[in-house]
MDTraj code that builds the backbone (N, CA, C; nanometers):
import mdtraj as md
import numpy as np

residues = "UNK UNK UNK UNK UNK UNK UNK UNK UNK UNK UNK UNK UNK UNK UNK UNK UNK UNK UNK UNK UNK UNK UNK UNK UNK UNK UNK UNK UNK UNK UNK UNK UNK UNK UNK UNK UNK UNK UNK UNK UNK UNK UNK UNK UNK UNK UNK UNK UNK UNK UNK UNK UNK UNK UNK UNK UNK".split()
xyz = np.array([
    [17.6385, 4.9362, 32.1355],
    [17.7701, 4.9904, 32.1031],
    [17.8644, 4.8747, 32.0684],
    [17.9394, 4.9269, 31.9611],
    [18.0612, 4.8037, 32.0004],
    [18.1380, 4.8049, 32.0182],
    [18.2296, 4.6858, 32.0402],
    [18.3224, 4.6049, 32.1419],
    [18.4676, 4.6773, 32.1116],
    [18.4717, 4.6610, 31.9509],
    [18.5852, 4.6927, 31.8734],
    [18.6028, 4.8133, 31.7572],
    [18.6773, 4.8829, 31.7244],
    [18.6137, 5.0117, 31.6262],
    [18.7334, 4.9803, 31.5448],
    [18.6937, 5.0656, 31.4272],
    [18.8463, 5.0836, 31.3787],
    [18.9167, 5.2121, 31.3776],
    [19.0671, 5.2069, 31.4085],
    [19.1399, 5.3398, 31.4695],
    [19.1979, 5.3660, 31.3433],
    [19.1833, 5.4968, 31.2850],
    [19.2608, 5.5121, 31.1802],
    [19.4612, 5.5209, 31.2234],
    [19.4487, 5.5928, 31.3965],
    [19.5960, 5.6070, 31.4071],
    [19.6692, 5.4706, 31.3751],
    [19.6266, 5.3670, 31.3963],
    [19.6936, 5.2398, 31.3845],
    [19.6204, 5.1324, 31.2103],
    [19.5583, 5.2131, 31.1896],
    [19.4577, 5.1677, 31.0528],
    [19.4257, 4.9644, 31.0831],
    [19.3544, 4.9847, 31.2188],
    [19.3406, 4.8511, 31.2559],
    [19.1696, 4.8693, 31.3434],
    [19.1727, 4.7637, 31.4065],
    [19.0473, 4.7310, 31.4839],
    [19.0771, 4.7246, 31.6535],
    [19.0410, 4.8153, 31.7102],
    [19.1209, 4.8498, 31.8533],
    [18.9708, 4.8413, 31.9637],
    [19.0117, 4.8347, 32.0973],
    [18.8983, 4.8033, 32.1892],
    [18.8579, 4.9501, 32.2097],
    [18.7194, 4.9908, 32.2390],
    [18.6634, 5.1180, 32.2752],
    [18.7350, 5.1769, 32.3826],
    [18.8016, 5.0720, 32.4840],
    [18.8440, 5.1681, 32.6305],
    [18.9796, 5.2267, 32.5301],
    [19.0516, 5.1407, 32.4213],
    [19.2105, 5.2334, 32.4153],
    [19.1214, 5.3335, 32.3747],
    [19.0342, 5.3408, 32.2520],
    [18.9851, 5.4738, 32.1818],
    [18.9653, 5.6019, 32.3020],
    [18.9107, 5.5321, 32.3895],
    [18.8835, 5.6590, 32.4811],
    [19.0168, 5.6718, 32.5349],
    [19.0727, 5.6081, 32.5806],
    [19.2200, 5.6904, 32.6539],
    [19.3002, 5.7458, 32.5696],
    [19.3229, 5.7076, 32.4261],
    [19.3946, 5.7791, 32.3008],
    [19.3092, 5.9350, 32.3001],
    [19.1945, 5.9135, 32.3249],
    [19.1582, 6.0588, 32.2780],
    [19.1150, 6.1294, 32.3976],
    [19.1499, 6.1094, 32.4778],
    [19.1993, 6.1673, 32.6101],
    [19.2833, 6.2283, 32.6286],
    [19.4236, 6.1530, 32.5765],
    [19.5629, 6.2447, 32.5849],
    [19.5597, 6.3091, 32.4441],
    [19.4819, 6.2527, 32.3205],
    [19.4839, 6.3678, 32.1976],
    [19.3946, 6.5356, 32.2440],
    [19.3634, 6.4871, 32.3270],
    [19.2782, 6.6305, 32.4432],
    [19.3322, 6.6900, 32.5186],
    [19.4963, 6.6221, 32.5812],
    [19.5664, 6.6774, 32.6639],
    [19.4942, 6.6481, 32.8229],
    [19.3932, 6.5647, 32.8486],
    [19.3588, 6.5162, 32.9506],
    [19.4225, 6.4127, 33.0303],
    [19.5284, 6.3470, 32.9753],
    [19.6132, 6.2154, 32.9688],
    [19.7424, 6.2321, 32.9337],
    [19.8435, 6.2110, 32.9867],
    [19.9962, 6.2393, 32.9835],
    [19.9946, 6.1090, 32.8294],
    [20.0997, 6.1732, 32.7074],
    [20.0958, 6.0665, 32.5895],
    [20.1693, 5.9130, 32.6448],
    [20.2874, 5.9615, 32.7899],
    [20.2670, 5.7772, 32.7775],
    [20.1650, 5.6851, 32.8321],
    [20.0304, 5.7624, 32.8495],
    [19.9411, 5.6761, 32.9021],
    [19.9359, 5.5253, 32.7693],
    [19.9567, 5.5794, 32.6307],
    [19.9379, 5.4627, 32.5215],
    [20.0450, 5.4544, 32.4661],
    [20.0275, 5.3205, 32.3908],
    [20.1038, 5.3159, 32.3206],
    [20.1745, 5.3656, 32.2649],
    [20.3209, 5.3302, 32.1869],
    [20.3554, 5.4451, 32.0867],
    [20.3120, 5.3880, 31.9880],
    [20.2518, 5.3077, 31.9114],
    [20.1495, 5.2453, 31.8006],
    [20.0702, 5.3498, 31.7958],
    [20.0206, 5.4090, 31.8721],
    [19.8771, 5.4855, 31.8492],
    [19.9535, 5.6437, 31.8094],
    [20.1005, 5.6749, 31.8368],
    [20.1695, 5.7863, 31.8332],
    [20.2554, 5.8022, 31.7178],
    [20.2782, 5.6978, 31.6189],
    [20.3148, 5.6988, 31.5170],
    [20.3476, 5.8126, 31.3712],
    [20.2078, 5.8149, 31.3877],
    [20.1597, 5.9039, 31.2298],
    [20.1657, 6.0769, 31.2973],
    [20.2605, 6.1243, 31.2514],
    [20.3123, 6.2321, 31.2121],
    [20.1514, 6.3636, 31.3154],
    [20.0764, 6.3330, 31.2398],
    [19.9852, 6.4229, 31.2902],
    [19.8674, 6.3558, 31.3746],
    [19.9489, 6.2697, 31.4626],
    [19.8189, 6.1848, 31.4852],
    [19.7309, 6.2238, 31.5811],
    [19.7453, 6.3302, 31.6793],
    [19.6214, 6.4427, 31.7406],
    [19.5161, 6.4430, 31.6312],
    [19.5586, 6.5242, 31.5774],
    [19.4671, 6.5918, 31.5119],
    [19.3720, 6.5094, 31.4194],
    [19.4514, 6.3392, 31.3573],
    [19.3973, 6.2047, 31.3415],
    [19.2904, 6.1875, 31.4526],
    [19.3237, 6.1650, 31.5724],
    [19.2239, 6.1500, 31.6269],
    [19.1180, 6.2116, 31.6615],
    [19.1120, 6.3447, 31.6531],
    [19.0015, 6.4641, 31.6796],
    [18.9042, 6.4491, 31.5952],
    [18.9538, 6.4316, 31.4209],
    [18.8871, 6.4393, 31.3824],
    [18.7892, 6.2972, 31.3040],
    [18.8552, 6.2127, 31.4551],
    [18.7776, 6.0791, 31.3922],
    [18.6482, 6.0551, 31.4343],
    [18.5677, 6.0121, 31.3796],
    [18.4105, 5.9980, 31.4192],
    [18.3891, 5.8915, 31.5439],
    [18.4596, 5.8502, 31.6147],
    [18.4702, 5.7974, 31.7631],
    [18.4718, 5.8956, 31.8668],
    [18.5595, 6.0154, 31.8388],
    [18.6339, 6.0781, 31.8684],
    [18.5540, 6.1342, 32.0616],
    [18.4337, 6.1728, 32.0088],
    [18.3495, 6.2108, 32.1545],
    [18.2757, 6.1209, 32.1812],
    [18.3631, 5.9796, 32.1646],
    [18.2453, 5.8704, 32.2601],
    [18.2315, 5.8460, 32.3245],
])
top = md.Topology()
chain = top.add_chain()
for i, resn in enumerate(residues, 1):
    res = top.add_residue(resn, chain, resSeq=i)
    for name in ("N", "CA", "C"):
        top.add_atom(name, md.element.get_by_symbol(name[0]), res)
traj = md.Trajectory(xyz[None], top)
């Protein structure tokens, strides 16, 4: 697996643990200030993350 992925919410190269806690609270499992507001930016960015291919890693 690797170390680093790329997040489309931030259109960068982010560590696997944020990916999982971003799509944790994009699940409603995680209150949103668990992250950043970088990762909260883009208008629809739930639904950015659901449907990113990380998304159930």
């Amino acid at each position: 697996m690797e170390d680093r992925i790329r997040c489309p919410l931030v259109d960068d190269m982010i560590e696997v643990g944020d990916c999982v806690v971003c799509s944790d609270v994009s699940s409603g499992m995680l209150k949103e200030n668990c992250i950043p507001e970088k990762f909260r930016q883009k208008k629809n960015w739930k639904n950015i993350c659901k449907n990113c291919k990380y998304y159930e890693m």
